[in-house]
VEXZA-149377 format. One line per 8 residues: number of its first residue (from 1); their letters; for each residue z, x, y of N, C-alpha, C, O, CB. Coordinates in Angstrom, 3 decimals. Each point is the difference from the previous one (the first is absolute). Glycine has a CB too. Layout:
% VEXZA-149377
NUM = A = Z X Y Z X Y Z X Y Z X Y Z X Y | ...
***
This chain:
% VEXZA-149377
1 = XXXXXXXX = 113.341 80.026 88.275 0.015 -1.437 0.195 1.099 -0.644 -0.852 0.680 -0.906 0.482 -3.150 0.949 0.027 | 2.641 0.340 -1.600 0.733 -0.547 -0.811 1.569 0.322 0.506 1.070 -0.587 -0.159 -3.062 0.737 -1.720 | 1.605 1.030 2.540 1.679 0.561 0.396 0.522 -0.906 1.250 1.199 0.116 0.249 -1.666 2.701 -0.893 | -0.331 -3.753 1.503 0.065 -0.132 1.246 0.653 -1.669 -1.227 1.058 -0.409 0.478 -3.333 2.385 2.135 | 1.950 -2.630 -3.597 0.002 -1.064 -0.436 1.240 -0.167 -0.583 0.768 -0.960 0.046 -2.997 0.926 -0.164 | 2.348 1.431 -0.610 1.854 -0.061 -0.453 0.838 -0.113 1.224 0.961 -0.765 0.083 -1.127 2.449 -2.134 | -0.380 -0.612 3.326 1.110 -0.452 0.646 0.526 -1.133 0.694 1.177 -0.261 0.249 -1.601 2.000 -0.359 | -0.789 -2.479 0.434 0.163 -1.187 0.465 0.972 -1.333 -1.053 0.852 -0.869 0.185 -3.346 1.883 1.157
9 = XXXXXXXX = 1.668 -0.431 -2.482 1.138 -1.039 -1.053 1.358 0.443 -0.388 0.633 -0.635 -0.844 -2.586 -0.061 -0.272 | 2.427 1.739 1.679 1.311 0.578 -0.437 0.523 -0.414 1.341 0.888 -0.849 -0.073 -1.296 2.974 -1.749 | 0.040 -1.693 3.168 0.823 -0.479 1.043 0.461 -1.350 -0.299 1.176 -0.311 -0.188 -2.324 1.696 1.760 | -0.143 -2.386 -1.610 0.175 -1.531 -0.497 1.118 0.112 -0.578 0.918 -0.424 0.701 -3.090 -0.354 -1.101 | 2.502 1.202 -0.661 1.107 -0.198 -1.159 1.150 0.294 0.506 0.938 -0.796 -0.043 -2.223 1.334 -1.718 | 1.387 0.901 2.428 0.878 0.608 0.568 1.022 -1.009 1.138 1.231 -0.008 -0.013 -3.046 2.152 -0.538 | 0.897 -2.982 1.527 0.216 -1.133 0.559 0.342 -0.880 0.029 0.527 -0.417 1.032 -1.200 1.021 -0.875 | 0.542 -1.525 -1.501 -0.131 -0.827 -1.086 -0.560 -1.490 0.206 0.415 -1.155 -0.102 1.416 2.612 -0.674
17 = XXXXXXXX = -3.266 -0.631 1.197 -1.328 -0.972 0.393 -1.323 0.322 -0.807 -0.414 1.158 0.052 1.314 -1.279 2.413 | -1.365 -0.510 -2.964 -1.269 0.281 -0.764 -1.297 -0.177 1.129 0.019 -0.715 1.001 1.152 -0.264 -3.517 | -2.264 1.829 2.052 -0.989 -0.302 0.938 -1.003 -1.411 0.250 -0.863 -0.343 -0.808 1.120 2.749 0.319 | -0.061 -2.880 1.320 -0.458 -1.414 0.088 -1.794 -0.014 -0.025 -0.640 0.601 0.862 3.122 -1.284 0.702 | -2.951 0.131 -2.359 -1.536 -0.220 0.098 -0.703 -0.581 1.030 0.226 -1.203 0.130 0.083 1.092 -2.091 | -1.153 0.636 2.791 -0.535 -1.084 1.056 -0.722 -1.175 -0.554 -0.747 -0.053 -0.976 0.483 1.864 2.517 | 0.624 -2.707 -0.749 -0.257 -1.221 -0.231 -1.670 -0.513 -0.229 -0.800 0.574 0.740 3.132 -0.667 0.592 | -2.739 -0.639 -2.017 -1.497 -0.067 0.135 -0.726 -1.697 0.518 0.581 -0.966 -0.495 -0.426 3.149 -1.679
25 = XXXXXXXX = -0.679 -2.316 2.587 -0.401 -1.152 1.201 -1.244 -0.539 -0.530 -0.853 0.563 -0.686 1.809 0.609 2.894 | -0.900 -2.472 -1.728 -1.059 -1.076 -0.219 -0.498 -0.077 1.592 0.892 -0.186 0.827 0.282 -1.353 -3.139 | -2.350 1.651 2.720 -0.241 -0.528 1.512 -1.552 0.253 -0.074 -0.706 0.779 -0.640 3.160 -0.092 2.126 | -2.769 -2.049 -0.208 -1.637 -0.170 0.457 0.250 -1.451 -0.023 0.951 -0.781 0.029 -2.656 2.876 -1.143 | 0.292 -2.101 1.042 -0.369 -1.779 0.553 -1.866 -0.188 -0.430 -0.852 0.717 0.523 3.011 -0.745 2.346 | -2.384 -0.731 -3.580 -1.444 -0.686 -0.302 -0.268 -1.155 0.390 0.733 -0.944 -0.298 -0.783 1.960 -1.339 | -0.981 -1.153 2.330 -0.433 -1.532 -0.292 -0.386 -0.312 -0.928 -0.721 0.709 -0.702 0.293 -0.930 2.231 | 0.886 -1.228 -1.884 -0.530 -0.579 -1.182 -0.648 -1.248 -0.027 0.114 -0.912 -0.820 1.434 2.067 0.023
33 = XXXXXXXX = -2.528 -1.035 2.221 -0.949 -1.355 0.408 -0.765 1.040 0.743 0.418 1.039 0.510 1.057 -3.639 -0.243 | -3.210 1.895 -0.326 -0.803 0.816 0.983 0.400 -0.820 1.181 1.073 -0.564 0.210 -3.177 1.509 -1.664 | 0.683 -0.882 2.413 0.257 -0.744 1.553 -0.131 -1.515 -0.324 -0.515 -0.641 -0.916 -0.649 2.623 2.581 | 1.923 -2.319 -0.402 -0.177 -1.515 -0.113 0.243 -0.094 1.118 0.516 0.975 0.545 0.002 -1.791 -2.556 | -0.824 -0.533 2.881 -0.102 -0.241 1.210 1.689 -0.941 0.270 0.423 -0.800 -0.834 -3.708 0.907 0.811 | 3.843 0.142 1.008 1.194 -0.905 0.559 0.049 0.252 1.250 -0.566 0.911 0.603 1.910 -0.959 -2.412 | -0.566 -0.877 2.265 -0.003 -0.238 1.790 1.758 -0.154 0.141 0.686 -0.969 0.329 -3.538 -0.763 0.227 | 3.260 3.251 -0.990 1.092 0.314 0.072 0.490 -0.547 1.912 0.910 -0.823 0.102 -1.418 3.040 -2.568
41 = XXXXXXXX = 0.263 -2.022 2.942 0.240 0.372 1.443 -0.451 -1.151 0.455 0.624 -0.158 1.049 -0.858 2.586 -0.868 | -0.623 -3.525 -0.362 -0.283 -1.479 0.395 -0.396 0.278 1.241 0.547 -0.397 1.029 1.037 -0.985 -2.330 | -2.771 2.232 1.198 -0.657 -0.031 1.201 -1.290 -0.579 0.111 -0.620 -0.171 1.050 1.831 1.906 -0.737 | -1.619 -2.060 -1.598 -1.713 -0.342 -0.150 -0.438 0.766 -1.211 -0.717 -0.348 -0.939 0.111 0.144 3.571 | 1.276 1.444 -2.351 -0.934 1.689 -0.932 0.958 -0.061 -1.083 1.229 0.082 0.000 -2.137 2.081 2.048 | -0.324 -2.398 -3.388 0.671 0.067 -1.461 -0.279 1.216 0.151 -1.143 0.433 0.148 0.913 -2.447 -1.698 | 2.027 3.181 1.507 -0.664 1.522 -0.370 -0.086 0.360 -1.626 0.519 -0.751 -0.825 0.601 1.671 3.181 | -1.668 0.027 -2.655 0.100 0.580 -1.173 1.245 0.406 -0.252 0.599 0.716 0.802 -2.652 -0.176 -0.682
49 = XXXXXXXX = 2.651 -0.993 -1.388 1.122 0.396 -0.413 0.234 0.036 -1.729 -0.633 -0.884 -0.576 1.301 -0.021 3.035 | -0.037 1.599 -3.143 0.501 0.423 -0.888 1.321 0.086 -0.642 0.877 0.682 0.530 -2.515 -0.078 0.255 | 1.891 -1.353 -2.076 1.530 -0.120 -0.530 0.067 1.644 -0.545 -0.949 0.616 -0.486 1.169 -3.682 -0.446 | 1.083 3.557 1.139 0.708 1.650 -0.368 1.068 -0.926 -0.724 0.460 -1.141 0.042 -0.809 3.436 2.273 | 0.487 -0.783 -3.185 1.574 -0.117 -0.725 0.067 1.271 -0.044 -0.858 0.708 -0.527 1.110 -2.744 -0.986 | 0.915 2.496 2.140 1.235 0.778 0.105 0.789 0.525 -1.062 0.445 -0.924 -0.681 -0.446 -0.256 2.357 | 0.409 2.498 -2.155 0.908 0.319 -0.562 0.761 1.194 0.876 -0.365 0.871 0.791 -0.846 -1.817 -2.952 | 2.496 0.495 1.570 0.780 1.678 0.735 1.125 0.089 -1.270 0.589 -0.969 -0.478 -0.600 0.726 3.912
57 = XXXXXXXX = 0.117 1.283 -3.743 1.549 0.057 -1.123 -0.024 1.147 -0.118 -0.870 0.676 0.549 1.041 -2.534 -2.042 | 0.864 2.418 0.679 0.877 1.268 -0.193 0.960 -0.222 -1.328 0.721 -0.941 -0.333 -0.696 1.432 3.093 | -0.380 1.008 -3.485 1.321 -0.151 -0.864 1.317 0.018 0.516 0.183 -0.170 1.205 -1.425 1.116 -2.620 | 2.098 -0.774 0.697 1.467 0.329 0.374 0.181 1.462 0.197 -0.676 0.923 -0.455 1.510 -2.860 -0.852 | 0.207 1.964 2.073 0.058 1.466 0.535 1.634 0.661 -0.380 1.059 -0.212 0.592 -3.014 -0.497 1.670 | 1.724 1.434 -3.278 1.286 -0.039 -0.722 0.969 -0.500 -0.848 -0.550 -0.672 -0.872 -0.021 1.192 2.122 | 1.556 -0.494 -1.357 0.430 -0.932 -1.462 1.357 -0.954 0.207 1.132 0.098 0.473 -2.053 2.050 -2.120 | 0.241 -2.938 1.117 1.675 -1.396 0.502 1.413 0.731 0.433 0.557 0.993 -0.468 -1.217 -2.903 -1.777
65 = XXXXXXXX = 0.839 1.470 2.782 2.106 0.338 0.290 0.163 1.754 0.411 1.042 0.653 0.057 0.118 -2.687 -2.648 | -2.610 2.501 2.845 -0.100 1.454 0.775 -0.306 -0.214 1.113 -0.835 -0.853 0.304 0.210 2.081 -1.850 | 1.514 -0.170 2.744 -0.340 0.162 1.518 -1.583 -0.211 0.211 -0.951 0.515 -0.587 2.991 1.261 0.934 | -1.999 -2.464 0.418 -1.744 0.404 0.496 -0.985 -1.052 -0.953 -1.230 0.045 -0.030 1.677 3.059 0.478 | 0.249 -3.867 -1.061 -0.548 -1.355 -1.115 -1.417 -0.861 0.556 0.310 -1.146 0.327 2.562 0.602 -0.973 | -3.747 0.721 0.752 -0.743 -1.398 0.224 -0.882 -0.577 -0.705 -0.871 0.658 -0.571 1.158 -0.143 2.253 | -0.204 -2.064 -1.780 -0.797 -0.361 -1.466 -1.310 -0.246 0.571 -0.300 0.107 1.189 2.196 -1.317 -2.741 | -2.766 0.817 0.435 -1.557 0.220 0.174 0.302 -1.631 1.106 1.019 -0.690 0.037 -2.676 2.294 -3.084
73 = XXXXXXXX = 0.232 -1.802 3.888 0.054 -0.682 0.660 -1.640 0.286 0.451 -0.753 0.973 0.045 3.599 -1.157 0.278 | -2.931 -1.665 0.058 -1.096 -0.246 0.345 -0.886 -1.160 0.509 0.637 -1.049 -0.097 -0.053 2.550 -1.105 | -1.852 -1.702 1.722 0.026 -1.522 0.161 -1.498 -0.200 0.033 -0.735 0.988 -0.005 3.068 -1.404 1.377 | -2.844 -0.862 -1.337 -1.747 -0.481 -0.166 -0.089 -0.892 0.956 0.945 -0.734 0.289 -1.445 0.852 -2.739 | -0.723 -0.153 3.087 -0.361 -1.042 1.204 -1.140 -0.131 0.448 -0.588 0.899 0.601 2.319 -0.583 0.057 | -2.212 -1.480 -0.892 -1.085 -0.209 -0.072 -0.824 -0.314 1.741 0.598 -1.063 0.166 0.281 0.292 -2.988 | -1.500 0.868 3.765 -0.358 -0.133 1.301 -1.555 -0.449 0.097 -0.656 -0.357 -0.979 2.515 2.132 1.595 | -2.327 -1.707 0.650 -0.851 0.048 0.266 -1.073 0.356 0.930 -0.252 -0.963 0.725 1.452 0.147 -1.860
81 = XXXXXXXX = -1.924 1.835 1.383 -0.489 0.785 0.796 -1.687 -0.104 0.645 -1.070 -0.035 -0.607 3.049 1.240 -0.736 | -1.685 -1.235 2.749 -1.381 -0.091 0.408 -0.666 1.104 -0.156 0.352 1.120 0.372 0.144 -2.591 1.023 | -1.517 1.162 -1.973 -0.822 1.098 -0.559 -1.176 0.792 0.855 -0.865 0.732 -0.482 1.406 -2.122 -1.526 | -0.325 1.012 3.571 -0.596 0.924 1.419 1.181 0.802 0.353 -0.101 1.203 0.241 -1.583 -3.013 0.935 | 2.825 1.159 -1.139 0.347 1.380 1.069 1.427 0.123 -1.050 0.982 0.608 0.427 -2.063 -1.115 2.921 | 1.095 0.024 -4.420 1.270 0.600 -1.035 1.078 -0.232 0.337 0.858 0.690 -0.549 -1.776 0.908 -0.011 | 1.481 -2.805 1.754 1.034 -0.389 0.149 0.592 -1.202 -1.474 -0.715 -0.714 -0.705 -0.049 1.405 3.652 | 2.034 -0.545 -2.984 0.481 -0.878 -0.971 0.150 -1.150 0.715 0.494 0.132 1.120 0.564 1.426 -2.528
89 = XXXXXXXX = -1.432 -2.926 0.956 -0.385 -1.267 0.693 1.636 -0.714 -0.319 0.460 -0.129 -1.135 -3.723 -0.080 0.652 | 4.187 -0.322 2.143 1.217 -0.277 -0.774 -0.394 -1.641 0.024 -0.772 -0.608 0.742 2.814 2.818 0.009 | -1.241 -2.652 -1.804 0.551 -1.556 0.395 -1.567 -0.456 -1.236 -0.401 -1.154 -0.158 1.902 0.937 3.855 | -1.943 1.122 -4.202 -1.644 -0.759 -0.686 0.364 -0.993 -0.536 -0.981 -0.737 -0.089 -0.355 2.495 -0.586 | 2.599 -2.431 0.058 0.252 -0.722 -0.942 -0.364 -1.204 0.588 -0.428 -0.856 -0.774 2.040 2.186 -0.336 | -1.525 -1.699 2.699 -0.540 -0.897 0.845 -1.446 -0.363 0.101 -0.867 0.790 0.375 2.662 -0.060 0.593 | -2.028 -2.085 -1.359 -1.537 -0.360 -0.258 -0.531 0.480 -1.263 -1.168 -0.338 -0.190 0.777 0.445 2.530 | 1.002 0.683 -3.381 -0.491 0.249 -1.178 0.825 -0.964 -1.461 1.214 0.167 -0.114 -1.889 2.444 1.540
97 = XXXXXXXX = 0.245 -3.186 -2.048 0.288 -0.718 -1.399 0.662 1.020 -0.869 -0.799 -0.096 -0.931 -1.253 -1.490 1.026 | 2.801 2.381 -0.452 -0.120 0.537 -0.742 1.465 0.329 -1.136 0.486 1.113 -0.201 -2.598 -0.603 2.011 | 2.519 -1.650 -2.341 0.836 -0.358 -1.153 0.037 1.251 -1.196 -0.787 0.505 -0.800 0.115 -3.194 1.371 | 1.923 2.826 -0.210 0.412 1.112 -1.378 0.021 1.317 0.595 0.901 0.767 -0.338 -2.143 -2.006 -1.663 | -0.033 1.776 3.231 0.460 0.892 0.425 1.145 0.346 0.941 0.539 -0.808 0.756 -2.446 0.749 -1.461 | 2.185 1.197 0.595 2.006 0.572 0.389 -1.008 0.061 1.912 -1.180 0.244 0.253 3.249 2.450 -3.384 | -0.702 -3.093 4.199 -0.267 0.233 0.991 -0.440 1.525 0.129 -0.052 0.789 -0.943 1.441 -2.772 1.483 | -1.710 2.272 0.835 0.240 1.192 0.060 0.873 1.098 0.223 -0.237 0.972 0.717 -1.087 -1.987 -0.573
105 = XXXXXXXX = 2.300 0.807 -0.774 0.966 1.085 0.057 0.291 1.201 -1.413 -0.581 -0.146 -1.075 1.615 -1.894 2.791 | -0.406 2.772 -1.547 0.624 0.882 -0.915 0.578 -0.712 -1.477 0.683 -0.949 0.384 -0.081 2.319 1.927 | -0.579 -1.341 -3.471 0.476 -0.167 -0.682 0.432 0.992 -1.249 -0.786 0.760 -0.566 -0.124 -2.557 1.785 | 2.114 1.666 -1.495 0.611 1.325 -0.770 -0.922 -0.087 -1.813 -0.536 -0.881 -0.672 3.742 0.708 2.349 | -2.970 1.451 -1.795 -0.472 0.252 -1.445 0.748 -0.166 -0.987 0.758 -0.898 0.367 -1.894 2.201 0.398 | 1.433 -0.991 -1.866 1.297 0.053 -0.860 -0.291 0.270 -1.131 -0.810 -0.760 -0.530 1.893 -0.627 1.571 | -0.555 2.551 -1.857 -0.275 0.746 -0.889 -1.359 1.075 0.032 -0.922 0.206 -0.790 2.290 -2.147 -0.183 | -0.945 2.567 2.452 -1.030 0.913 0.148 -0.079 1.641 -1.288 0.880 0.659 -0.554 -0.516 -1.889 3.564
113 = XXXXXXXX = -1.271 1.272 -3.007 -0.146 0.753 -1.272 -1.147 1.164 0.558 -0.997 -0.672 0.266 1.576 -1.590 -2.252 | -0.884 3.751 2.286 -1.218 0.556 0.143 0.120 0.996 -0.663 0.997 0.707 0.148 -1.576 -1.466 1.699 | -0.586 1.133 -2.915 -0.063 1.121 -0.955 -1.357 0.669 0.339 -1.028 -0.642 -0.215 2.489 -0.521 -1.711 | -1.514 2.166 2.339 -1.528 0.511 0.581 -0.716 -0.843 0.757 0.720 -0.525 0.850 -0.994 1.681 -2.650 | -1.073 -1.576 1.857 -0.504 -0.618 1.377 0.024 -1.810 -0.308 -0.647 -0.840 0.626 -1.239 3.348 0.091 | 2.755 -2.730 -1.768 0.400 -1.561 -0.289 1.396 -0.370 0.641 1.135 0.460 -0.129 -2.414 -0.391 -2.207 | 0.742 -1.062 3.056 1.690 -0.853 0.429 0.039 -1.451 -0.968 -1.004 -0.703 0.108 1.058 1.489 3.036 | 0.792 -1.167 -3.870 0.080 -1.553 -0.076 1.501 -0.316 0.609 0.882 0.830 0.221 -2.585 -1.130 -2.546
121 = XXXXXXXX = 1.744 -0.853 2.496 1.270 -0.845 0.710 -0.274 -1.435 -0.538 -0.749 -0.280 -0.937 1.034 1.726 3.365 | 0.570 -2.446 -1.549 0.092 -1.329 -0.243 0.089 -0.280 1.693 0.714 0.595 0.807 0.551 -0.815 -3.608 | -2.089 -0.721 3.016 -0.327 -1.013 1.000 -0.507 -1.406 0.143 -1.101 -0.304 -0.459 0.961 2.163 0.838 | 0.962 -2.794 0.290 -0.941 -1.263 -0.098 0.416 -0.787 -1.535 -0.394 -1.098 -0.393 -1.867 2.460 1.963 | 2.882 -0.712 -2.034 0.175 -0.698 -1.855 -0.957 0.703 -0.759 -0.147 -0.298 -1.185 0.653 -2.294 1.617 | -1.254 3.586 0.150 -1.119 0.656 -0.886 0.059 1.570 -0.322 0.948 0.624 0.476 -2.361 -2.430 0.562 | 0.513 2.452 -1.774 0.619 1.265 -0.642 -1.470 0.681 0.528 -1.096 -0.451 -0.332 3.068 -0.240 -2.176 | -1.753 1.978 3.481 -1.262 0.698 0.797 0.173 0.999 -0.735 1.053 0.451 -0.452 -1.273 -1.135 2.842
129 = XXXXXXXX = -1.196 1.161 -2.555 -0.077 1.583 -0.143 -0.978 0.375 0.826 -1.057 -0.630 -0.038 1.728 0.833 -2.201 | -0.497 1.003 3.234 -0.872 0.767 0.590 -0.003 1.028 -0.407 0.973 0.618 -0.431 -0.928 -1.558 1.913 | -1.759 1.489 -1.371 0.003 1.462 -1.004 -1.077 0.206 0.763 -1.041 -0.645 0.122 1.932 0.529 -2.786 | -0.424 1.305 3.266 -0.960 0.882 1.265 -0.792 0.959 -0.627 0.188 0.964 -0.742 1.516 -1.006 2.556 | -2.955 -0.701 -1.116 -1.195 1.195 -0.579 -0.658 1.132 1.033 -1.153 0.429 -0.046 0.387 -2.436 -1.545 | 1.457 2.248 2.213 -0.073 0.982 1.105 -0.410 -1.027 1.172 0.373 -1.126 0.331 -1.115 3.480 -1.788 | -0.369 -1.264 2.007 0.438 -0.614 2.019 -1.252 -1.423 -0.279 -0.837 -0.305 -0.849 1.242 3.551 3.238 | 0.065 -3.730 -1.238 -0.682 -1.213 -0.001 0.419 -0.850 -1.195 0.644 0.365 -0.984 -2.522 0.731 2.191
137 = XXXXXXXX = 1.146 -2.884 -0.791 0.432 -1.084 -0.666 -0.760 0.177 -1.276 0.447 -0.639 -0.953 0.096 -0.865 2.976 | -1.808 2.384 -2.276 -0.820 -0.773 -0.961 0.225 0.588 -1.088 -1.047 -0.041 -0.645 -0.586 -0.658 1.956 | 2.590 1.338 -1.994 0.575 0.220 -1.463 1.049 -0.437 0.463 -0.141 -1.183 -0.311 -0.834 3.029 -0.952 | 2.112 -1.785 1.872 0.954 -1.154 0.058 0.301 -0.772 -0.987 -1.143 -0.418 -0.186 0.530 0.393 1.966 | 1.140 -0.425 -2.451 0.075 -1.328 -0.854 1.665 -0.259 -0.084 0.958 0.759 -0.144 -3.417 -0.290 -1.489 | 2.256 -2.538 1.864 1.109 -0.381 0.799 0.162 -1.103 -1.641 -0.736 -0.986 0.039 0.239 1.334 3.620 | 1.150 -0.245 -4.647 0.191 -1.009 -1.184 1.057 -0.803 0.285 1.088 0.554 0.156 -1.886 0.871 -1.798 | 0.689 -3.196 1.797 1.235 -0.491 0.403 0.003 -1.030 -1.684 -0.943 -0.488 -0.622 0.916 0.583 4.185
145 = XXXXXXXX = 1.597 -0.096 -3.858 -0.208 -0.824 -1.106 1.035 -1.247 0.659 1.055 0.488 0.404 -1.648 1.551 -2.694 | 0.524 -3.133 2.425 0.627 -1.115 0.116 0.295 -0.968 -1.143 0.196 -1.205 0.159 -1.102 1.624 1.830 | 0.918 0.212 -3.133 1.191 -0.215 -1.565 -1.195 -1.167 -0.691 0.252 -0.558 -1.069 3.243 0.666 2.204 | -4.677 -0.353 -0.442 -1.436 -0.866 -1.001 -0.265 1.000 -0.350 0.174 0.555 -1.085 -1.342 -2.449 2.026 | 0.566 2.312 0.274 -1.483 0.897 -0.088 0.078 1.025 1.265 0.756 -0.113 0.966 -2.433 -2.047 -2.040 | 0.533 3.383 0.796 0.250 1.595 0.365 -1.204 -0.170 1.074 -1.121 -0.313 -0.402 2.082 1.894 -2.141 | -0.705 -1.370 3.903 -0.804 0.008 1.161 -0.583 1.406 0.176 0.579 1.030 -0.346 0.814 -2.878 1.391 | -2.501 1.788 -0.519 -0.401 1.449 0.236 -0.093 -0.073 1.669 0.359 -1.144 0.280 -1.863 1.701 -2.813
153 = XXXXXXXX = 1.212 0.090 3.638 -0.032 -0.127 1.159 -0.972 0.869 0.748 -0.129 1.220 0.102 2.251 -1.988 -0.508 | -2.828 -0.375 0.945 -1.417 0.550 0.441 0.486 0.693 1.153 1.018 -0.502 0.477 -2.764 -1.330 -1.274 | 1.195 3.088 1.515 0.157 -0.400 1.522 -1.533 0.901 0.847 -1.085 0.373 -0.447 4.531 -0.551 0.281 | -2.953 0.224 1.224 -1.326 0.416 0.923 -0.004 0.837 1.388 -0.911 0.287 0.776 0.279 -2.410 -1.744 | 2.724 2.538 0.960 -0.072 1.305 0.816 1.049 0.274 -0.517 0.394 -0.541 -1.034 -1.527 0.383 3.102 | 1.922 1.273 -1.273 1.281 0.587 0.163 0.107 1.161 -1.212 -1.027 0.433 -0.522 2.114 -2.803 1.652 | 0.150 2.800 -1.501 0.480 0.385 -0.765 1.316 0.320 -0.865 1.001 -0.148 0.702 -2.705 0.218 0.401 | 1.912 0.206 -2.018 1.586 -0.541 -0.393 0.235 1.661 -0.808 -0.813 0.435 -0.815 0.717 -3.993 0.226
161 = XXXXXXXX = 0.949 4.073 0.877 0.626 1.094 -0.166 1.455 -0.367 -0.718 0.833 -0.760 0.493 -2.225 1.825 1.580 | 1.526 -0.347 -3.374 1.245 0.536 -1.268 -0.092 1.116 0.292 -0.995 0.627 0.362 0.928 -1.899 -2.372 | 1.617 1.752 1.803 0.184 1.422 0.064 1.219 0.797 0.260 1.136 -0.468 -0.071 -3.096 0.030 0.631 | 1.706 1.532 -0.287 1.110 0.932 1.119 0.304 -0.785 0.847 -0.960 -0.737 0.223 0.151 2.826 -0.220 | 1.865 -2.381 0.745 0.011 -0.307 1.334 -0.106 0.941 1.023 0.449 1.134 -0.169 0.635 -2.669 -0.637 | -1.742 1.132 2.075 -0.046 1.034 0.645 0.674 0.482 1.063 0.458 -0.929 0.666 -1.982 0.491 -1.517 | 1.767 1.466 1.272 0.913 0.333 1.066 0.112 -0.613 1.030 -1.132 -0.182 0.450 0.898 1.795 -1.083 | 1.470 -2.313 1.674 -0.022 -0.618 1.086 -0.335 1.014 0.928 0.504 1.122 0.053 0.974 -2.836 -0.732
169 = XX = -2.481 1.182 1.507 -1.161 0.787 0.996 1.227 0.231 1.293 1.158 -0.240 -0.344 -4.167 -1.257 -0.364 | 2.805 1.898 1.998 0.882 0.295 0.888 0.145 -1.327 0.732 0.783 -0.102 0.944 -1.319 2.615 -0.860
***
């Protein structure tokens, strides 16, 4: 094993490429509201629905001003989902009050950071840490600090995965 490890790091050298680390990833989605009733669709029927927040990110993949360079990248988004048949509800922001929260779209991370099953970044003006407690939401823990005071984040499905990244499927 060890012999199969020199050679790989001597070709590298030989080349004059070092071996690049795979990248390690932030991804999943929790709700962080139980049910509540809305009449997304203005038909009469308040369905059951549920606020999610989204993560997706990645370290960097290789090293500045080298072939094959890409920096960490990533983004947060907050939605909202009917909670019968798991479609994402578009346009919810219509008929709902809801000041301060980000539409629903993508928003980038910045200063993504992941060291074992912890990601922190910057979003929103605020400083996240996610720290994955294996499968499922309920060790999960989502710490947001917004520069008062340190949020903890309840939620009531999904799950949020730190880590390896994993191989693109076919």
């Amino acid at each position: 094993m060890k012999t199969i490890a020199f050679i790989i790091l001597l070709g590298a050298a030989v080349l004059g490429q070092a071996p690049s680390a795979a990248p390690l990833e932030l991804s999943g989605a929790v709700a962080y509201t139980d049910f509540f009733r809305f009449d997304y669709t203005r038909d009469g029927v308040r369905n059951r629905v549920q606020f999610w927040l989204e993560m997706q990110g990645r370290t960097a993949v290789g090293q500045p001003g080298e072939p094959g360079y890409q920096p960490a990248e990533g983004f947060i988004r907050y939605y909202l989902q009917d909670a019968d048949n798991g479609n994402k509800v578009a346009n919810w922001r219509e008929g709902l009050t809801m000041s301060g929260l980000p539409a629903d779209q993508p928003f980038p991370m910045s200063n993504l950071d992941i060291q074992g099953n912890t990601a922190r970044f910057e979003a929103f003006g605020m400083k996240w840490t996610v720290e994955d407690g294996g499968e499922d939401f309920q060790k999960d823990k989502v710490l947001i600090d917004d520069g008062f005071k340190q949020m903890v984040g309840k939620f009531y499905a999904g799950d949020l995965k730190v880590g390896a990244a994993r191989p693109a499927g076919p």
